[in-house]
Each structure stands twice: as structure tokens, then as C-alpha cells.
N, C-alpha and C positions, 0 to 999 in steps of 0.2 A: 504494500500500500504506500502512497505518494506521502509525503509529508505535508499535511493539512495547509490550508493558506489560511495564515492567524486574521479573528473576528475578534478582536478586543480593544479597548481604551490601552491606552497610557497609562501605565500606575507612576513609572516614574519618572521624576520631572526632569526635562532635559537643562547640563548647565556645562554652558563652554566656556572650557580654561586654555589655557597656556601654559604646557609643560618643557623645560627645559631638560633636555638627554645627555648624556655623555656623551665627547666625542666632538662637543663644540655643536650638535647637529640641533638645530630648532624643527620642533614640531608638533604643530597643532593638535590638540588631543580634547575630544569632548567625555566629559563624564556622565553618563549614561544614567547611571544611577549609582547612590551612593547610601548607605546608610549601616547606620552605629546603635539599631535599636533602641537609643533613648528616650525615645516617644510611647516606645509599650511597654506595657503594667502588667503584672500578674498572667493568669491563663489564657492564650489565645484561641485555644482548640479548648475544646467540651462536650462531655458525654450526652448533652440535649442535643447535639446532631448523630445521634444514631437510626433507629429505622423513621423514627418522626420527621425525619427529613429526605424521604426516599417519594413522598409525593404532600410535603407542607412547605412553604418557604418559610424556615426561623433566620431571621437577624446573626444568630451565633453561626452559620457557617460562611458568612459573607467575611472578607480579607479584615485584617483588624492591621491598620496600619500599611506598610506595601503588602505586606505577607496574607497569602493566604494557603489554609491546611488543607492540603491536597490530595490525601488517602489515608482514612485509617479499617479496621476493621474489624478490634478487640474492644472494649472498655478502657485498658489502659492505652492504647493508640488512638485513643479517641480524647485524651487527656494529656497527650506529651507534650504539647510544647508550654512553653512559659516564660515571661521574661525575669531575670532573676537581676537584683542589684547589689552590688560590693563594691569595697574599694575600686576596682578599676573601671567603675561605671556599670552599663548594660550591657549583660547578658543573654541570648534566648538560646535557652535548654532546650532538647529532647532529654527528656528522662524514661524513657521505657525503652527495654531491652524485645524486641520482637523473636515471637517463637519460631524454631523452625520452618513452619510449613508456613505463615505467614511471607517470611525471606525471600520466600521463592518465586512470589510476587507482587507484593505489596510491601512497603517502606513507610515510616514513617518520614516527612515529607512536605516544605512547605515552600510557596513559589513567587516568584516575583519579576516584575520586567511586561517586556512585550515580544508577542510572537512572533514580529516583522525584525526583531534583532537578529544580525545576519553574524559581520565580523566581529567581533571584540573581544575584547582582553580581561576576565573573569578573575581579582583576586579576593580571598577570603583567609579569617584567622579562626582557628577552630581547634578545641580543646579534646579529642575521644579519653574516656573512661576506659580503664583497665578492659579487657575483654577481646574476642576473635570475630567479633562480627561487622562488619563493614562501617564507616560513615567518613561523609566526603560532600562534597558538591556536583550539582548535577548542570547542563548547559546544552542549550538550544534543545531546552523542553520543550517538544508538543503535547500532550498529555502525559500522567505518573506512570505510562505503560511504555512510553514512547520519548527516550533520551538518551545522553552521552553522562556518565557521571565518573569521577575522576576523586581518587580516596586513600583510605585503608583499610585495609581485610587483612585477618591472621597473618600479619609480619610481611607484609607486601602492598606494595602502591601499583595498584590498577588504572586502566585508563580504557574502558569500555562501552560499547552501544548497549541498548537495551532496548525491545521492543516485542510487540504482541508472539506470542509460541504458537506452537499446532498441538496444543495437548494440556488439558485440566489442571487451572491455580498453577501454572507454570510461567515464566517468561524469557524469554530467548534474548540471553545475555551472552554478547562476542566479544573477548578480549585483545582489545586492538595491542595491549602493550602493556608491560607491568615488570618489576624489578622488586630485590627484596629491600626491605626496608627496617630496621630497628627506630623504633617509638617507643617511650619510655611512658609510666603509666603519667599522665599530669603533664603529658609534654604539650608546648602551644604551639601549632603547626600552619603555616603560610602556605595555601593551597593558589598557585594559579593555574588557568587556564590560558591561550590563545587561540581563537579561531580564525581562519582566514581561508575563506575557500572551503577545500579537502582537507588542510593540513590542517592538523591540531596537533598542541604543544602543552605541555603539562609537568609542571615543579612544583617540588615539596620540600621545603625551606634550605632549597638550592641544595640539597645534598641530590637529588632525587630528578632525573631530568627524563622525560618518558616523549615518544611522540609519535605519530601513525597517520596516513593518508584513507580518510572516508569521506563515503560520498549521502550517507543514510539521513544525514536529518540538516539543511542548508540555513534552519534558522530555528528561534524560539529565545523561549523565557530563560530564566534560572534559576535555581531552587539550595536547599539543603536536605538532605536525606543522613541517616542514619538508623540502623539497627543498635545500637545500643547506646547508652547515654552519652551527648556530647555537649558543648560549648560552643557557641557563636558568639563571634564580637565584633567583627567588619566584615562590611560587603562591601565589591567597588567593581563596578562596573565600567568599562573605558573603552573608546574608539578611534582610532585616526581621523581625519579631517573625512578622508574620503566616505568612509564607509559609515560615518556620521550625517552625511551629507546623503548619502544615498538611501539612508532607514526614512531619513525627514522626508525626503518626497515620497518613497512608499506608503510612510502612515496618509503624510496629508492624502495622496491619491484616493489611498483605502475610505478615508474619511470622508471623504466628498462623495464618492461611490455611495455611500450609506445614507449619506446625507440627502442625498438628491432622490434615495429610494423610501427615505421616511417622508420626505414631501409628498410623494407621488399619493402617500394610503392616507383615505382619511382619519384625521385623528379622534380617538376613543373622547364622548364625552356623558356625566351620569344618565342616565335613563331613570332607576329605581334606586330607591335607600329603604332598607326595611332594617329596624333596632330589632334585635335577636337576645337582648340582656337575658340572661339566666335557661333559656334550651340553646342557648350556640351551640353549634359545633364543629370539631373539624372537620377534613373529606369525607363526610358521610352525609351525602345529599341526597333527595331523590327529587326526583322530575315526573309531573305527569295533571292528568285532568282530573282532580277526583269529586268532583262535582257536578261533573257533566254539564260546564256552562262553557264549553270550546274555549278555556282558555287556561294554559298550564299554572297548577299550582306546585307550592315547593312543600317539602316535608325533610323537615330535620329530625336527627337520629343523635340519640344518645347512648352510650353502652354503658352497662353492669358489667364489671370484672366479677371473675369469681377466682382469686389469689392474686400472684403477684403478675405483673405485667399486665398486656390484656387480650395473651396467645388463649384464653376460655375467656370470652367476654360473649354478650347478648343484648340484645335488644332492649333498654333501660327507658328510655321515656322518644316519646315519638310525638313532634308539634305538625301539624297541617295551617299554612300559611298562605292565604293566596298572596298574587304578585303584588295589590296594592298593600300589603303589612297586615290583612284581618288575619285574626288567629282563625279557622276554621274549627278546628279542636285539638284536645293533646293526651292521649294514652300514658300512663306512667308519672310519677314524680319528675323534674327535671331536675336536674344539677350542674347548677354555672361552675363545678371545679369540673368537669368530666366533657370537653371539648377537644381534643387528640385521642385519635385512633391512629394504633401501627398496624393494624390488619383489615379486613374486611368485614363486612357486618351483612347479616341475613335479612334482608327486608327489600322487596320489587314495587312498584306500583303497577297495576298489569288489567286489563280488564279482561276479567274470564268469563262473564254470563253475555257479553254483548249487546247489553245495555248501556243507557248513557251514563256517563260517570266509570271508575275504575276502582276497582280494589286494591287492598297491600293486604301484600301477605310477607308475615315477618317470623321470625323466631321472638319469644321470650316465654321467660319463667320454665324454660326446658317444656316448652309448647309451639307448636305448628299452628300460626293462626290466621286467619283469610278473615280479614273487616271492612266494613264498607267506607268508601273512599271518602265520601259525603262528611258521614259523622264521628267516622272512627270503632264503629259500633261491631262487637265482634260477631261475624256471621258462624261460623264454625271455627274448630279446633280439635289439634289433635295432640295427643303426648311423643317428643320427637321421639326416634330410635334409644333401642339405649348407648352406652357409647362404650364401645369396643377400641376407644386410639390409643396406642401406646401415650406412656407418660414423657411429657408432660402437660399433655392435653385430652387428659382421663379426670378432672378433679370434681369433675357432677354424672350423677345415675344415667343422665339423658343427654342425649347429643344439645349442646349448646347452639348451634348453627352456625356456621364460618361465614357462609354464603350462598345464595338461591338465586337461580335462573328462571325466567319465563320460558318454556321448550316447547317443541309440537313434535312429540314422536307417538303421535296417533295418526298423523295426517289429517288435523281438523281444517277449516276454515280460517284457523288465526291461531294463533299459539295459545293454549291452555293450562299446559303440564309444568309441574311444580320441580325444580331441579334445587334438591337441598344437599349439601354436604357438610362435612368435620373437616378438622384444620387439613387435613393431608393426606386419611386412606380411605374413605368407605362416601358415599353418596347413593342417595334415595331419588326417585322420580315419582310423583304422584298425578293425577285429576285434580282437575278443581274441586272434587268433592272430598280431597283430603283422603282417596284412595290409593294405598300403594300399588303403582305397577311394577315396578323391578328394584332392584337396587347393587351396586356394584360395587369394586374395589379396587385399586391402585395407587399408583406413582401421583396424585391428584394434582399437584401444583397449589397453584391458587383460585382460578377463575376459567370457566369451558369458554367454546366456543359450537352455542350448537346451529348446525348448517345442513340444509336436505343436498348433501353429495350424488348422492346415486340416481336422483329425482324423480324417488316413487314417493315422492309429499311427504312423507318424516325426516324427522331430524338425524343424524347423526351429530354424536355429542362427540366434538373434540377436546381432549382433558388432560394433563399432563403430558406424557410421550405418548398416548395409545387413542385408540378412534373405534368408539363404541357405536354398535348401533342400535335401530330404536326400538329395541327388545333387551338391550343390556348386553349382550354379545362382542366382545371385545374383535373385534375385525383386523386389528393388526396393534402391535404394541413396538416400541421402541427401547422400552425400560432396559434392557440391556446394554444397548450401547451410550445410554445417556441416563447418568446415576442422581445429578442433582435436581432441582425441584425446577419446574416454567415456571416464569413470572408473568407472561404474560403468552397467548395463544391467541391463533387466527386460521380460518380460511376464506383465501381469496381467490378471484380472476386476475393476479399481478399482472398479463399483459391484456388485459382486456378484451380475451378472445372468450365468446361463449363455448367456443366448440372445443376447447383445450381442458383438459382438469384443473381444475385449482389448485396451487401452491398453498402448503400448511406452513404457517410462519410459528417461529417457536423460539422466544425469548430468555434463554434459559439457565438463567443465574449464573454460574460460575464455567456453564457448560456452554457460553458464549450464547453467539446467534446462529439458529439450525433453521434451513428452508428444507421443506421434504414433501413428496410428491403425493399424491392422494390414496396412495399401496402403500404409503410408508417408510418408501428410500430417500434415506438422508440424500438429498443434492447439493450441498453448503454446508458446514459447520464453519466458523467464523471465530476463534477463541481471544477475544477482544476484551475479556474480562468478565465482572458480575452484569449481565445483559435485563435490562427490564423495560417495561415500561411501552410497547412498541407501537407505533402511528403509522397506519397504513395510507397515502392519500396521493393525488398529483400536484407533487411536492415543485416538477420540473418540468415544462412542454419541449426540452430539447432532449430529454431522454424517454421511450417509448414505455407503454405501459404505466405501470405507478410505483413508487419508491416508495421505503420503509425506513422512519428514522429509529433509532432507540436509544435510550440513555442507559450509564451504568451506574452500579450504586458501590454494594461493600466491596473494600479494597482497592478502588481508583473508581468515586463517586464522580460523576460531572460530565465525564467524556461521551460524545453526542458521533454516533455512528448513521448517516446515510447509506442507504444499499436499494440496487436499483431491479426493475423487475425478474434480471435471472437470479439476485439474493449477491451479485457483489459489490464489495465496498465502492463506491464513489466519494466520500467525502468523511472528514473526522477534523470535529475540534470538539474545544472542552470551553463552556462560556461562562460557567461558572460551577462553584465544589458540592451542589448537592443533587438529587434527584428532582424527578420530575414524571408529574403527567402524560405529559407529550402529547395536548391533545389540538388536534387537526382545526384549523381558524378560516372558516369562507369567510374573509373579511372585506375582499374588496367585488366580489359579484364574478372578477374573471378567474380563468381555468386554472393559474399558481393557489394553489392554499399556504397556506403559514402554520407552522405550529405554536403553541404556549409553553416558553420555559416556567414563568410565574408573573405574577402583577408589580411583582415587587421594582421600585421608579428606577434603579439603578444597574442591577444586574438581571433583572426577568423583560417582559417583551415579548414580542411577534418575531420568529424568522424565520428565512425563506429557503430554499432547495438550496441555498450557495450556503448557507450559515451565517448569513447577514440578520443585524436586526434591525429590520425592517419598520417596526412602531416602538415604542415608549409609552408608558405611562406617565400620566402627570401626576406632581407631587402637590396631591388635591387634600393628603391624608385618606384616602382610601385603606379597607383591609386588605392584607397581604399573605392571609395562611393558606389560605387555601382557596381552588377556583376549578372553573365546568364553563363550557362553552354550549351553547342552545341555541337556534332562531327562535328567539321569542316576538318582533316586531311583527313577522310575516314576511320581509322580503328578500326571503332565502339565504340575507348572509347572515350571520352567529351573530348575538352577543356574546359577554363573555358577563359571567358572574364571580365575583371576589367577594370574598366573605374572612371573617374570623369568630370566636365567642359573643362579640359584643352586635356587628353588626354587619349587614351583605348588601353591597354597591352592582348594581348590574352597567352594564357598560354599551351602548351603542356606537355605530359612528355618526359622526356631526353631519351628517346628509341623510341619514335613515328620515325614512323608508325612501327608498332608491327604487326607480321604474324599469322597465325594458326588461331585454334577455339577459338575465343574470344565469352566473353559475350555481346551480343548485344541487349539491353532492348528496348520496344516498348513504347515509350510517346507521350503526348501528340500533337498532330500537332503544328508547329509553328505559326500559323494564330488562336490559343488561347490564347494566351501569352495578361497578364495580371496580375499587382501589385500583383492582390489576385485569383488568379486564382490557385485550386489546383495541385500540382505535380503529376503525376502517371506515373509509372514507373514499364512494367509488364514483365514478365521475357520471354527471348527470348536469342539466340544463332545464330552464323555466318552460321548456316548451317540450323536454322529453314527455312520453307516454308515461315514463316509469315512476315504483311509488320514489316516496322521498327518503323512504326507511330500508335500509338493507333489512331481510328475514333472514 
């Protein structure tokens, strides 16, 4: 894969000096960036960006000063860095020693600069703690999977690449050069760098002089890494005239480019403000009609934990809102502390009789319940399964509910069938009359995808690695050659041919990005890291069919993969260090879609097939935790809704409602919607025949 063309700001400020060389020779030298950490305090990285940040935007994973933490994956790598003070000023620690299997590809890690830095001159002072495990500096970062880092490891100074493997929690590290080297435990070590070109050059307080001709990565950031506890105290970044000269017009170029493409989209302005004091919550929304007056009402979710965490949690209090802020009604107690969820939650809105208005059906109180939309009123119920999950998701009699699907694997008229499962092995399908028809078991993931394949009018249920069908019958499985869990699952048309089989797209944590054919053969795996999250749409009209973005989370959270209809890479940046939705934005009427990193004004936004960001948010004070994208105006392109505990802003553009032929994409139904639930988004117009909801 190509080395990404950086989408980022400036973090550091540029400031041109004049250095004087040996030798009589004068020459102009710009400092790039420069810093002595005396601006940061205390903890930069924190254990509140663990899975709650895999689809919430928090404040605490945004950069805290130039620096921002780039991958962790443990509890204590989720807490290593920090700036410490002493006599000789500021410090910024890594303090955690990472375990083996972590080593292998993931780093504790944190970054700074810009991606359009091509030559320069990289030095730093750094302190390692007694120990054999690496730590050093890294240069011309593209993402924490994808760089040159230059160090020590067990009694030798290395100078090597690094980048994505072909094989599970691995990474494919080439050792361009290395010599041995005696470090004494407390020693303070002067690390530079020089890049120019192919040629990189590299010393280690002049005892230590290493160097090698590559061609793998021609620009990027630069960072600090370490596996076991080290000391930072200078960074200095530096460039000759020329190749100072040369980054300035690439940014401004880049800049303009972006600039002149945030003009072209109309900008976001409020639509609706509805106060949520005391049921907020976080990504647990649902969408739909339940009062049968044609216009979508919201319904927020609360969960009951049952221990620690909230891997057993259920359905705790449920508010029905319509869009002008009337409460409709509200099921359960609410609680203003219980607005973050890190899993999924069992509750659809769906209408199964056919009538106007829609029901929900939800899990609680270790019950299967179906109430009417209107008042909340419960129509029937039943007592879930009991619950057979291994521990640690065994600690109630009855299956708690992870998550439920709307399904037709009867072949009705409109979908009916109830698809409930537990966190990971076993899932039920019922009737709307709360009859069981089958019930199955596996590799589960987190969220199906079910799709009439064969198209005899039922569903086949697509679920972790396997493809059941509408009898329960497992029609082909995967689970052997792919051991960790999907995060996210699809079947599509990629090239948008009816007459072709659908490509199964399969997001799959650690076990990267898998495209596989509709019999089940892998045709892609892709080992790019923890893979989630995945947006299926047409992202690009110069590339045929439709492209799939995904983002990664634990171990190198941030990094944003493009892959185009045969499932290969086209494009990889990282726009910022946490998770995301990644969900699919008809924002402007034409055939380009945009995705949603988050609302947040600074680092979230709209962007586009290239990685540009495309729109902005204004800094209106809007909520920032969480967000879902809907046409709610009527003319076919999204809003977007942003919300947190206290209150939820829906967002239009400043020309809605917009006339003519617009672009009108077909997605998923709303009675799918789920944390992990794949995006697909298939191309469709104001004047197609077809509906507007993919089945």
C-alpha cells in the first residue's frame, strides 16, 4: 500500500532561524517544530478513552498540547504517559512496560508534527529505564502501524521500517541497520535522525552512527514510542531552506484544496434543540414512527448493569420523544448518571401488525417485550432464554439481550421476525407473536446482517464468520480460518451489478478487513489492525462500483482505511486517535457521499473519498458525544443528529429543503440500527423506481 497523502492541520508552529555550521559555511535552517514539554501537566492519556471511545467522541482523546496518544490497548497503556517535573524542568514519561504479545504490535506511543513533512532533521533526549524492550523515536509517521522508528532494544541500536503484516496482532518490522550498543541503566541518550530523500541517517550520542537507503514511507509526522519506561525532555525538529520551502507550499496547496471544497457544501445550520436532562443518553438511539402520525419520533435508551462494566446490561428506562421535544411516554425509572454505553443494547422500533404506528420491542427485566409505539403500553411478553454464555457474561438466570434485529425469514410481506441474541454465542428468532422459530449458535460477533441471498423471499442471516439460513441451518461457516470476533458485517452489490453475487464484507477486529464471496471464500483479508466500524457507500465517481471505509480501534485506534469495490486498499490516513461510527452523509443531493468522523468543531466533520474534510462544525456549543444521521426534512439529503446526557441538536443544511433531482441512496432500515451494525448505502436517485430503504 502507497503511503497515505496527509489530511491534517499544523500542530506545529513554523519559526525560521538562522543557524551558523562549522566550517565557516552559513545556512539557512527552519525549525519545524520544537518543544521542551513545559506546557503539560500531569496525565495526558486516560483510561476514559477505552471502548467509550470506539463510537462517543470524549475530549480526553483529543492531543493535549502538540502531542497526541496514538495506540494503546491495556488499562495500563491507556495511562502511560504523563508529564512529570524536577529539577531539570519537564518531563513526559511513558511508564508502562508492555507485554509480550502487545510488542508485537502495538506500542505505547505518542505523535506530533505534520504529515506533509518530507526532509528533516529529527533530534531528541531520552532517558530508557533498566530493561530489554525497545524505546526510541519514530519519523515520517503515517499511522502507529505505519513508520521508520530508530532506538534501543536489548543492547543494540536499530534503525527500522514498520508496517501493516499478513498475519494476526502481528507487524512487519525490517531492519534497515543496527549495531551493538552498551546503555547504562539512567543513561540520557541524544537520538537523531536525518531524512533526505531514500537516505536516512541515524546517531546515538555520537558513539553510534547507523544509516540505510529506503524508499517505504517519503513523508509524515513524528512520535515517541517505547515498550518500557522512558524519559523525554527535547524534541526539535529542523529543515534546510529548501525543503522548508517546499512542505510551505505543499501545506498551503493542500489547504486551499480543502478550503475551496468546504465552500462548495452547504454549511450545517440548527434545525431542532430538544433538552434531554435526566433520560440522556449515549449511542443508544432509536428512530422511527410510533405514533402513526408520518413523522419520525426519537426514543432514548437507558441500561441497567447487572455487575461491573456493562458487558450484562438491559434495557433500564426507555423515553419516547417526538421531534418537537413532547415527551410521548417513558417505560422504567430514568437515571441522569447512566448515559454511556460500550456495547449494544436490545431494543428495535419495527412495525409488525401493519398498522399505522410501530412497535418496540426490547429486552428488560430478563423479558422479551413487544409495546405499542403510541403509548409504551406492553402488548405481550415473554421470559428470555435462559442463559447458557460462558463467564463473564453468565451473571443472570435469563438471557439479558445484547441485541435484536427486525428479520423476514418466513418470507412475509415486510419483515416481522424477532432476531435476539447474548453477548457472543447462542441467538433466538421468533414471530411477532413472541413464538420461537429456531434458535442457533456460534462465533456471533456483535450485530447480523440479514439479507434474502438466494431470493426465495427469506432472509438469510449473516453473523459473525458463518451464513445461516432461514431455518437456522448454518450454510457455510468461516470460524476456522478466522478466530476473533466481527465488529461489524454486510452484504452487498459492491459493483452494482444485479446479476453478480454479493460480496460479504466483514470487519473483523484484530483479524483485519475480510471480503468473501457468497459460498464463503475469503477473496481479501487485509491485516491492517483492530478493523471496525465499516460504511459501505459511493464514497468516489472515479472509481466503479462502491467503496468501503473502516476505522480501527484497540491497538492503533484512529487509522481510516478506504477499499474499493474488489475489497483493495485505495487510500489510509488517520484524522484523529479514536473510533468512530463511520456513518455514510447525503449531504449535498449529488452522487459523492461523505462520511461522519464526529461533531466535534475541531477534529470531527464531513469527508470525502480522498480523506479530505470536507465541512466543519460550528463552534455554536453544540453536543459532541454522540451522533446518527437521518433524512428527517424530506429532501433526501441527511441531517445529522448530535446529542449528549443533557441535550440533542439536529443539524440541517442552510438551503434545506433543496428541489430537483437529488441523490437519494437506499440504506439500511431503521429497525437495524445498532452500535456495530454495518453502514450500506446503495446508490439510488429522486426519480428511481426503487424503495429508499435497502431490505
Amino acid at each position: 500500500m502507497k503511503a497515505p497523502l496527509a489530511r491534517a492541520h499544523l500542530i506545529a508552529t513554523l519559526l525560521l532561524t538562522t543557524a551558523t555550521l562549522p566550517l565557516g559555511a552559513r545556512t539557512a535552517e527552519a525549525v519545524l517544530f520544537e518543544d521542551d514539554f513545559s506546557t503539560l501537566t500531569g496525565l495526558i492519556s486516560s483510561d476514559v478513552v477505552g471502548a467509550h471511545a470506539e463510537y462517543h467522541y470524549l475530549p480526553a482523546t483529543a492531543p493535549r498540547g502538540n502531542w497526541a496518544v496514538s495506540c494503546f490497548r491495556s488499562n495500563g497503556s491507556q495511562r502511560a504517559w504523563r508529564a512529570l517535573r524536577d529539577r531539570e524542568g519537564v518531563a513526559l514519561a511513558q511508564t508502562y512496560t508492555s507485554t509480550a504479545e502487545e510488542a508485537a504490535y502495538t506500542h505505547p506511543l505518542v505523535i506530533a508534527g505534520d504529515p506533509l513533512w518530507q526532509d528533516y532533521t529529527l533530534t531528541v533526549r531520552f532517558t530508557p529505564a533498566a530493561g530489554e524492550a525497545q524505546s526510541g523515536i519514530v519519523f515520517r509517521y503515517q499511522n502507529d502501524r505505519c513508520y521508520y522508528f530508530f532506538g534501543v532494544r536489548a543492547g543494540r541500536a536499530l534503525l527500522k521500517s514498520v508496517q501493516h503484516a499478513d498475519s494476526f496482532r502481528t507487524a512487519r518490522e525490517v531492519i534497515l541497520a543496527d549495531a551493538t550498543v552498551n546503555v547504562e541503566p539512567g543513561e540520557e541518550l541524544v537520538a537523531t535522525v536525518t531524512v533526505q530523500g531514500s537516505n536516512l541517517t541515524a546517531t546515538l550520542n555520537n558513539r553510534v552512527r547507523l544509516a540505510a537507503t529506503d524508499t517505504t514511507f517519503a513523508a509524515g509526522k513524528v512520535g515517541l514510542l517505547a515498550d518500557r519506561p522512558t524519559l523525554y525532555r527535547h524534541v526539535r525538529v529542523a529543515a534546510d531552506r529548501a525543503s522548508a520551502a517546499a512542505f510551505r507550499a505543499a501545506r498551503a496547496t493542500e489547504d486551499a484544496i480543502v478550503a475551496r471544497l468546504q465552500a462548495a457544501n452547504p454549511p450545517p445550520r440548527p434545525w431542532r434543540k430538544i433538552a434531554t436532562d435526566g433520560f440522556g443518553t449515549g449511542r443508544q438511539l432509536r428512530f422511527g414512527d410510533l405514533d402513526g402520525d408520518g413523522v419520525t419520533d426519537l426514543l432514548f435508551v437507558q441500561v441497567k448493569r447487572h455487575g461491573p462494566k456493562d458487558r450484562n446490561s438491559e434495557v433500564g428506562c426507555l423515553t419516547a420523544v417526538s421531534l418537537d421535544g413532547r415527551q410521548l411516554w417513558q417505560v422504567g425509572e430514568p437515571d441522569p448518571w447512566n448515559d454511556v454505553l460500550t456495547n449494544d443494547v436490545a431494543v428495535q422500533i419495527a412495525d409488525l401488525d401493519g398498522r399505522a404506528g410501530a412497535e418496540v420491542v426490547y429486552a428488560k427485566g430478563q423479558r422479551l417485550i413487544v409495546a405499542d409505539g403510541a403509548t409504551g403500553r406492553t402488548l405481550r411478553e415473554i421470559a428470555t432464554p435462559p442463559n447458557r454464555a460462558r463467564a463473564p457474561y453468565n451473571r443472570t438466570p435469563h438471557v439479558l439481550g445484547d441485541a435484536i434485529a427486525i428479520v423476514n425469514v418466513r418470507g412475509l410481506s415486510s419483515p416481522r421476525d424477532i432476531f435476539l441474541k447474548d453477548r457472543y454465542e447462542h441467538f433466538w428468532v421468533y414471530n411477532e407473536q413472541l413464538e420461537l422459530l429456531w434458535s442457533a449458535r456460534g462465533n456471533l460477533g456483535h450485530y447480523p446482517h440479514p439479507q434474502d441471498i438466494d431470493g426465495d423471499g427469506r432472509d438469510e442471516i449473516y453473523l459473525g464468520y458463518s451464513l445461516y439460513d432461514d431455518d437456522g441451518r448454518v450454510l457455510w461457516s468461516r470460524e476456522d480460518r478466522l478466530q476473533d470476533h466481527a465488529d461489524g458485517v454486510a452484504v452487498i452489490d459492491l459493483d452494482l451489478n444485479p446479476s453478480t453475487p454479493p460480496v460479504l464484507i466483514n470487519a473483523a477486529s484484530d483479524e483485519g478487513m475480510v471480503f468473501l464471496s457468497a459460498n464463503g471464500e475469503i477473496l481479501r483479508q487485509h491485516f491492517v489492525g483492530h478493523v471496525q466500524n465499516p460504511v459501505t457507500a459511493n464514497f468516489r465517481d472515479d472509481l466503479p462500483g462502491l467503496e468501503t471505509y473502516t476505522i480501527n480501534f484497540w491497538g492503533n485506534q484512529g487509522i481510516v482505511h478506504l477499499f474499493d469495490a474488489r475489497g483493495d486498499p485505495v487510500l489510509s490516513f488517520e484524522p484523529a486517535q479514536h473510533g468512530s461510527m463511520m456513518l455514510p452523509v447525503n449531504w449535498t443531493g449529488r452522487s459523492e457521499e461523505f462520511f461522519l468522523l464526529s461533531t466535534n468543531v475541531t477534529e470531527g466533520g464531513l469527508f470525502d473519498g480522498r480523506g479530505r474534510r470536507v465541512l466543519v462544525f460550528p463552534a455554536d456549543g453544540h453536543p459532541e458525544l454522540a451522533n446518527a444521521v437521518l433524512d428527517l426534512t424530506g429532501d433526501c439529503r441527511d441531517e445529522i443528529i448530535t446529542w449528549d446526557a443533557s441535550e440533542l441538536w439536529i443539524y440541517t443544511q442552510d438551503d434545506s429543503p433543496k428541489s430537483g433531482r437529488l441523490y437519494r441512496p437506499q440504506r439500511r432500515p431503521t429497525w437495524q440500527e445498532s452500535n456495530y451494525s454495518a453502514a450500506v448505502s446503495l446508490s439510488g436517485w429522486t426519480d428511481d423506481s426503487r424503495s429508499s430503504q435497502l431490505r
